[in-house]
RODO-2510 file (C-alpha; in nm, 4 decimals, decimal comma):
residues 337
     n   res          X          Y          Z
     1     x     1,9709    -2,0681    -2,0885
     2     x     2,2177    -2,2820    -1,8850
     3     x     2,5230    -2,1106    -1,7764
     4     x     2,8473    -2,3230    -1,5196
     5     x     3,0411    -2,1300    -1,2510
     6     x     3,3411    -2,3310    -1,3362
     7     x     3,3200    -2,5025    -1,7029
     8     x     3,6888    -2,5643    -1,7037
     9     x     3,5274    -2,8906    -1,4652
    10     x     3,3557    -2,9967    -1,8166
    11     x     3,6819    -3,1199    -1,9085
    12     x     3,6413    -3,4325    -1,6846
    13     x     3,2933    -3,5097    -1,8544
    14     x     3,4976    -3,7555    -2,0796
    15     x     3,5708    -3,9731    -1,8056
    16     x     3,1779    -4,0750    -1,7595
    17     x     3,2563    -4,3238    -2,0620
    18     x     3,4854    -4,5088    -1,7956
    19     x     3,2215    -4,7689    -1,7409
    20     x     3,2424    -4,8337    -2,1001
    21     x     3,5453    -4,9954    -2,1082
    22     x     3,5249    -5,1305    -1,7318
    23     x     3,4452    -5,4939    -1,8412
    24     x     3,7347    -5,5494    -2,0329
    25     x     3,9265    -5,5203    -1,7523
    26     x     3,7485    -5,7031    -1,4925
    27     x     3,9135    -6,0426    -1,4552
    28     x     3,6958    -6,3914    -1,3795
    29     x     3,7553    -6,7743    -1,3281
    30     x     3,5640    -6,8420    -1,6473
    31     x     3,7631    -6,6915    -1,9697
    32     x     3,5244    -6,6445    -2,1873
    33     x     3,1880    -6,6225    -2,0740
    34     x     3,0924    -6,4022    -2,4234
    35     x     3,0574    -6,7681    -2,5789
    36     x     2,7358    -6,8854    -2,3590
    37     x     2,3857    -6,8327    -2,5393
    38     x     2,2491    -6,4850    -2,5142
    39     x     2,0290    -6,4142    -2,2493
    40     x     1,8231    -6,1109    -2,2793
    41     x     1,8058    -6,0362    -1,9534
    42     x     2,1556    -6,0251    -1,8428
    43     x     2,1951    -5,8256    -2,1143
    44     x     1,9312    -5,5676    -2,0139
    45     x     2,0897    -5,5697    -1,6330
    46     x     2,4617    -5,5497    -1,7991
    47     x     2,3647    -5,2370    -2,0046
    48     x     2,1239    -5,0843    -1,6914
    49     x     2,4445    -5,1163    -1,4547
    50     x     2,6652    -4,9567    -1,7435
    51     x     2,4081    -4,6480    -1,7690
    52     x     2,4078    -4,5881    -1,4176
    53     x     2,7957    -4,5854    -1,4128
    54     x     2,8190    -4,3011    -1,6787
    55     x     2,5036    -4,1330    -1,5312
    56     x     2,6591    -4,1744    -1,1597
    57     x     3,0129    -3,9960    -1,3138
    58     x     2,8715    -3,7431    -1,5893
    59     x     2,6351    -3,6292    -1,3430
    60     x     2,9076    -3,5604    -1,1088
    61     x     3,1263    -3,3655    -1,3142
    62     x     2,8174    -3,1632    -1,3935
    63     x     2,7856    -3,0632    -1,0347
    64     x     3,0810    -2,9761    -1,0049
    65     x     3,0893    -2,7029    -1,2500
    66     x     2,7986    -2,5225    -1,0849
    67     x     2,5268    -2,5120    -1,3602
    68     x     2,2493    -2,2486    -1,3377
    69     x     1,9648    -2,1519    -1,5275
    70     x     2,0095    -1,7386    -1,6152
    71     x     1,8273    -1,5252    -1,4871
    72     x     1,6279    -1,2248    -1,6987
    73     x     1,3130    -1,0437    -1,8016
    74     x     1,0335    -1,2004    -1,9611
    75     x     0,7149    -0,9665    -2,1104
    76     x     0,3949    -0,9717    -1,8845
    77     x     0,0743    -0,8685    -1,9380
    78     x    -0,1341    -0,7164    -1,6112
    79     x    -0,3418    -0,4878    -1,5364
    80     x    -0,2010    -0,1944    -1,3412
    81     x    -0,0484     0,1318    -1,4914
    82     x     0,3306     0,3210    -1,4838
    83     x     0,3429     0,5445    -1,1950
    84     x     0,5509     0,7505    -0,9962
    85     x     0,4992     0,8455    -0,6427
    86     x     0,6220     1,1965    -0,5853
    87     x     0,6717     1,2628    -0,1920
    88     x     0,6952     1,5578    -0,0339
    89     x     0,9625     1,5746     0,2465
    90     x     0,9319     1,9137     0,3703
    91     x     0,9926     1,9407     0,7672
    92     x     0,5896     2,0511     0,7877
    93     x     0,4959     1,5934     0,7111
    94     x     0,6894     1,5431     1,0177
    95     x     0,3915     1,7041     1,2259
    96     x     0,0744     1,5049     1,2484
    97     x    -0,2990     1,6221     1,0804
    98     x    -0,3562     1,8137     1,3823
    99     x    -0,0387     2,0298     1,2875
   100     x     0,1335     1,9286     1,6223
   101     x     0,4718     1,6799     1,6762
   102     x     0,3337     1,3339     1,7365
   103     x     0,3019     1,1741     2,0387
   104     x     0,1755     0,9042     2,2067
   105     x    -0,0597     0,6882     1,9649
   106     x    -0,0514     0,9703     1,7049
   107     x     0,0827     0,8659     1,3618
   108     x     0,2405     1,2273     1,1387
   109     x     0,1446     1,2444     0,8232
   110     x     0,4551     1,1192     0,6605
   111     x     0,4579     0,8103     0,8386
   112     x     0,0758     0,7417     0,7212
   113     x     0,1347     0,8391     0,4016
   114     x     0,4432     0,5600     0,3885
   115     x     0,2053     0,3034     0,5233
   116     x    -0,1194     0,3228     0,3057
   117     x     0,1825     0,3544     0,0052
   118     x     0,3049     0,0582     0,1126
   119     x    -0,0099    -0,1333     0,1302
   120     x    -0,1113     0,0333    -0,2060
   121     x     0,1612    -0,1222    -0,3970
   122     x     0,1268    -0,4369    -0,2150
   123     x    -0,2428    -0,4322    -0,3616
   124     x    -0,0984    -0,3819    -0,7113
   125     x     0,1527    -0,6221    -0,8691
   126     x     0,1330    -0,5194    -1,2044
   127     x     0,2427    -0,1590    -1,1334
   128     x     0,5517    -0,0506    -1,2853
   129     x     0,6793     0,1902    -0,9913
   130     x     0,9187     0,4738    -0,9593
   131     x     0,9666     0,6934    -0,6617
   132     x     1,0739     1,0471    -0,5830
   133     x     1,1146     1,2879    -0,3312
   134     x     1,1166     1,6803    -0,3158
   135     x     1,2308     1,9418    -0,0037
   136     x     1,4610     2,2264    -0,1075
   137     x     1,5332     2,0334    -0,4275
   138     x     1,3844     1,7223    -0,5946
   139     x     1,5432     1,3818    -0,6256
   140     x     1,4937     1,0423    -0,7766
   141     x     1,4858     0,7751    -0,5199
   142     x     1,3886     0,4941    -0,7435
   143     x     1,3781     0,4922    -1,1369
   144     x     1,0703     0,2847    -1,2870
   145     x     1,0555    -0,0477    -1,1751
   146     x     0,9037    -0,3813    -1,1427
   147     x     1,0636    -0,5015    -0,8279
   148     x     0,8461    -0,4677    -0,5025
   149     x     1,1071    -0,5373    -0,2961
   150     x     1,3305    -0,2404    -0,3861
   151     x     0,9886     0,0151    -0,4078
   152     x     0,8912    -0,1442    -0,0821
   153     x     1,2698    -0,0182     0,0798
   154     x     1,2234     0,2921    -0,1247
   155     x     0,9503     0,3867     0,0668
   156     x     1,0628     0,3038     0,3753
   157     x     1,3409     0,5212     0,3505
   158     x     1,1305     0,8094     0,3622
   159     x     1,1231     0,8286     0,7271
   160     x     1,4361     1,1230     0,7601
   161     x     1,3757     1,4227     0,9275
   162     x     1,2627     1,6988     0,6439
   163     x     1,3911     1,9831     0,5233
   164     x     1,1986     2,3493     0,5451
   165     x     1,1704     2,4532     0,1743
   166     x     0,9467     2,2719    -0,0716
   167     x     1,0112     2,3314    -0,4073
   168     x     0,7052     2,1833    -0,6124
   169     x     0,7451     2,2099    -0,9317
   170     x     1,1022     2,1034    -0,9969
   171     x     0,9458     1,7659    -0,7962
   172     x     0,6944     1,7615    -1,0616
   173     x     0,9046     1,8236    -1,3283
   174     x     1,1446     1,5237    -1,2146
   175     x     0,8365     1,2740    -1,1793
   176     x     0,7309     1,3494    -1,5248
   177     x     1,1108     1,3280    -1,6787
   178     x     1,0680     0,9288    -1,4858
   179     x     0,8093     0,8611    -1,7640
   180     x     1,0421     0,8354    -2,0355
   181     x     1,1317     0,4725    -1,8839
   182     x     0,7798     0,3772    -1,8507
   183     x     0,6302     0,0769    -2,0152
   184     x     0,5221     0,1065    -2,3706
   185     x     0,1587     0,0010    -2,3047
   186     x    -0,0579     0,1308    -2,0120
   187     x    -0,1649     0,4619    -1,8550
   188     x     0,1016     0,7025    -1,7112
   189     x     0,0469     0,8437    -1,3862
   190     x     0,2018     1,0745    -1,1172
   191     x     0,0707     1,0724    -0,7634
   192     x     0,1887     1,3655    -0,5702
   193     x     0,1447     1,3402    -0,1681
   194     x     0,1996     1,6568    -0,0119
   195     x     0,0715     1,8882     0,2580
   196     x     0,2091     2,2096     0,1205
   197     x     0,3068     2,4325    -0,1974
   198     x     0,5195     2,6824    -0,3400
   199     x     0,5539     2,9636    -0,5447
   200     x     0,6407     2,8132    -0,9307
   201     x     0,8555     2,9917    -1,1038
   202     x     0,7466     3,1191    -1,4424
   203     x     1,0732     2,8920    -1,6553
   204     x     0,9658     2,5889    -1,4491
   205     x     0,5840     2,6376    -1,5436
   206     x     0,6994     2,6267    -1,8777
   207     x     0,8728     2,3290    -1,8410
   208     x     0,5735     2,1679    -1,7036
   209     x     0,3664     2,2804    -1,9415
   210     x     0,6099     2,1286    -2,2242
   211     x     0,6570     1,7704    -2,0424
   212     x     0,2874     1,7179    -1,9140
   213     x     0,1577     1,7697    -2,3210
   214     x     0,5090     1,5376    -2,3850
   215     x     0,4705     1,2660    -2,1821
   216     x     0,0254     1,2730    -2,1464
   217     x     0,0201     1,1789    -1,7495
   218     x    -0,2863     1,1074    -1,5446
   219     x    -0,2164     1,3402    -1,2234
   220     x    -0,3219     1,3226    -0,8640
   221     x    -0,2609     1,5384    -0,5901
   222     x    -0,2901     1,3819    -0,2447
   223     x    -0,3146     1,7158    -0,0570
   224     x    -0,2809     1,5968     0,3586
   225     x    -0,4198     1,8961     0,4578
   226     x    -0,3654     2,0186     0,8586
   227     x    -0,6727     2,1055     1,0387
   228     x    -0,7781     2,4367     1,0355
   229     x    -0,5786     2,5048     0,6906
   230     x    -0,8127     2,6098     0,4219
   231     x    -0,9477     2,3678     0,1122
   232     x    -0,7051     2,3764    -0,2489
   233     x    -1,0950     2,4178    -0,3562
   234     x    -1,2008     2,7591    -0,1899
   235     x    -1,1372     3,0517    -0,3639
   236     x    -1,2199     3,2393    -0,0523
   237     x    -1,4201     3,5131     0,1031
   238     x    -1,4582     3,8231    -0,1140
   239     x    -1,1885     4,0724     0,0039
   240     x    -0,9512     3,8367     0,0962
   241     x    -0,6167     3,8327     0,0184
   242     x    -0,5755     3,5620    -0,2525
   243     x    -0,2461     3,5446    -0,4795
   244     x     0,0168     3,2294    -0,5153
   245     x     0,2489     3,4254    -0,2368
   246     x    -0,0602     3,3661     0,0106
   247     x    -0,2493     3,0709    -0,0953
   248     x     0,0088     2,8625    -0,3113
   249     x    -0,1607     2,5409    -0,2568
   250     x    -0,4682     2,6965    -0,3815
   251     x    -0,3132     2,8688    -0,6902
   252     x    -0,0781     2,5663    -0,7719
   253     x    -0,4095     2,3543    -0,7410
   254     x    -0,5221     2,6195    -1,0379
   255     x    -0,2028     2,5475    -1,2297
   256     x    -0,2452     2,1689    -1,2085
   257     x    -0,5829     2,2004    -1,3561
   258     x    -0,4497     2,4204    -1,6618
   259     x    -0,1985     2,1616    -1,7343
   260     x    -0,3589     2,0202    -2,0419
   261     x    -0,3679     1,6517    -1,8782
   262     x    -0,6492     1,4284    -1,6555
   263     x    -0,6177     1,5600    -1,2846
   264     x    -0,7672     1,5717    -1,0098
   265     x    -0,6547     1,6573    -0,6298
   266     x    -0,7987     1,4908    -0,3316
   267     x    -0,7970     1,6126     0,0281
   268     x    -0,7075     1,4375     0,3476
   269     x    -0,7217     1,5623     0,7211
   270     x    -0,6569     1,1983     0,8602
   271     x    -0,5250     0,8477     0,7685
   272     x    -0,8679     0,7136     0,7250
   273     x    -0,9450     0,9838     0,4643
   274     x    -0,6137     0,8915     0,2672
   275     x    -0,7093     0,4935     0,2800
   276     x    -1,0028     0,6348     0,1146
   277     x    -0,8189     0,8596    -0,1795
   278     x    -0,5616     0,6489    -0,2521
   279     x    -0,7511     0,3192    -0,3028
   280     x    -0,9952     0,6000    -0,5352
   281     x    -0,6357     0,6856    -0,7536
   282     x    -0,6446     0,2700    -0,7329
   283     x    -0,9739     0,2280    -0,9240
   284     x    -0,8973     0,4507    -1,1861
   285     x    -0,5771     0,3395    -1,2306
   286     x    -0,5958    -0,0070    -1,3259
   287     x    -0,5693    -0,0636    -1,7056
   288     x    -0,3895    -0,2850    -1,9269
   289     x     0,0036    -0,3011    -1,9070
   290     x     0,2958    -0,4399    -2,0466
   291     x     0,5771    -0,4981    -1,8040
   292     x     0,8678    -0,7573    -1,7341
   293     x     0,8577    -0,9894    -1,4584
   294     x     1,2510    -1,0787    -1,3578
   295     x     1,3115    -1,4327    -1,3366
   296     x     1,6031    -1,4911    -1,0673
   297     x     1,9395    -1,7343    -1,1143
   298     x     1,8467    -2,0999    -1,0467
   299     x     2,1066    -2,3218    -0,9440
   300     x     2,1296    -2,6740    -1,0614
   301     x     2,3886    -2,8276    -0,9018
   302     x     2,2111    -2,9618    -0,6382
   303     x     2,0079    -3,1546    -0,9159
   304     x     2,3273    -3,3195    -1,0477
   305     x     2,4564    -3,4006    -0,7115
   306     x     2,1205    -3,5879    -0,6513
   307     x     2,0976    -3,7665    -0,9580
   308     x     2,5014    -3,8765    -0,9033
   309     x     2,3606    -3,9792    -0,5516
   310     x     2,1244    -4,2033    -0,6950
   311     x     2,2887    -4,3609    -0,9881
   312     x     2,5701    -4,4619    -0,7134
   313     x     2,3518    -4,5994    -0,4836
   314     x     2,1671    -4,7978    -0,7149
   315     x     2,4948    -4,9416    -0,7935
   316     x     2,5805    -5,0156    -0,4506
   317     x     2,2451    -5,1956    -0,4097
   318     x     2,3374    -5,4102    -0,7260
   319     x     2,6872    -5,4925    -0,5745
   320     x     2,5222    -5,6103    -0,2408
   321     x     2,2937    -5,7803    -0,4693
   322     x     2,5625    -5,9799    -0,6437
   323     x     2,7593    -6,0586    -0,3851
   324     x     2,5280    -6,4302    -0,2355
   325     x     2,5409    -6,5684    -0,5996
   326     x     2,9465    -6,4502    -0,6354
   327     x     3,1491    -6,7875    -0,7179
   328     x     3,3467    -6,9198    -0,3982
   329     x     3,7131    -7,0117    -0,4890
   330     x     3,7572    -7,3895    -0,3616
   331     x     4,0123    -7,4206    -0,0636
   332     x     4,3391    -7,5017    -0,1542
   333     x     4,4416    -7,8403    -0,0809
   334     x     4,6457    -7,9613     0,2138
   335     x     4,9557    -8,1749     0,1132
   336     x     5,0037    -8,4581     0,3840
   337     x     5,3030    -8,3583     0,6115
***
């Protein structure tokens, strides 16, 4: 749909039929050249010189006003899937695999994780994307979207210093809420990158409980586990002390698999190893979708302008044309003195 900056300009499109009327005005030694025999092509060059004379001035006026196509949302097909990446930004991803501050060459485990994320979505351009965060509370950074620019910045702005507490499940909870904008068709999945857990309160298991059979997500749990911290999938040694106070990654690992939904966690004790999970969540996440692809403002002024540009030089060239075979008034006569 075509929309003008400034249509009040659309009130000088009437004077485009100027040309019309511009040979009854024009004045001429011979007074009435409309009684020689036709001749069709002086006709054809009168009426092409006319045209360009209300196409030089219409188009004009029409530049003026600043058309522009709308902008929108038009219905795509792909192949991709809803998710939402849920971050952890606990001060512990600050620290690198080896569970020290980085130095030198060494990359921490927040700052890989926003890389390969960023080259994931890259990858995937059919995704519809939302992005959240949780620390001592969750939050939505992003609601579900098409745009790769804004997921790209979302990402990016992960890169603050943490906070200490890392309350889990209302993260979850929050990422599973985002689904209710998701696209009608597709899978629905929630990524979770963490390196840590907490103890879930009973009301917010419940909650979970209610939105994971609600909203049927795909989950994934990209546990970045330090070295020398013991596997989500060892129950341990027989003796050993073993409840969600000491172990919660373990125990919520146990949780997440009583959910009710498709889940499955993946481990990572370096960036190679979350290349590797990440482009695994990639395979199985690439399905049929229906999304909307935004179609930006166009501006069309620059057309008109163009097309005025041309019509009025091809009228030029038709004046310069004209002017060798332009009758030469005789010079007046000189009385004798």
């Amino acid at each position: 749909m075509i929309g003008f900056g400034l249509p009040l300009a659309l009130c000088a499109l009437p004077l485009a039929l100027l040309p019309l009327a511009a040979r009854w005005l024009k004045s001429g030694d011979v007074p009435r050249l409309d009684l020689r025999p036709a001749d069709g092509a002086s006709r054809a060059v009168d009426l092409g010189l006319t045209a360009l004379g209300v196409t030089a001035i219409a188009a004009l006026v029409l530049g003026i006003s600043d058309p522009y196509l709308k902008g929108g949302a038009v219905p795509h097909r792909g192949n991709g899937s809803n998710l939402v990446l849920l971050i952890d930004r606990s001060s512990s991803m600050d620290d690198t695999f080896a569970g020290r501050a980085p130095g030198g060459q060494e990359e921490s485990k927040s700052a890989a994780a926003r890389r390969i994320l960023q080259d994931f979505i890259e990858q995937r351009p059919d995704d519809r994307i939302g992005i959240a965060a949780f620390s001592t509370a969750p939050l939505q950074v992003l609601p579900m979207t098409t745009s790769r620019t804004a997921v790209a910045a979302a990402i990016a702005a992960q890169d603050e210093r943490g906070l200490s507490q890392t309350d889990v499940g209302r993260g979850l909870a929050l990422a599973m809420e985002m689904m209710r904008d998701a696209s009608s068709l597709g899978s629905r999945a929630v990524v979770m990158v963490s390196d840590g857990a907490a103890v879930i309160a009973p009301p917010v298991q419940d909650m979970l409980r209610e939105l994971a059979a609600e909203q049927g997500v795909n989950l994934y749990w990209l546990y970045l586990r330090t070295v020398g911290a013991k596997s989500i999938f060892d129950d341990g040694r027989p003796g050993e002390s073993n409840t969600p106070q000491t172990r919660p990654e373990r125990h919520l690992h146990l949780f997440l698999q009583r959910l009710g939904v498709t889940y499955r966690a993946f481990e990572a004790e370096s960036p190679e190893a979350v290349e590797e999970a990440v482009a695994e969540i990639g395979k199985m996440e690439a399905r049929p979708i229906l999304t909307e692809r935004i179609l930006p403002r166009r501006d069309l002024d620059w057309l008109c302008h163009l097309l005025a540009a041309i019509a009025a030089g091809l009228l030029a060239l038709a004046r310069w044309f004209e002017r060798p075979y332009a009758p030469r008034r005789p010079a007046p006569l000189m009385r004798p003195a």
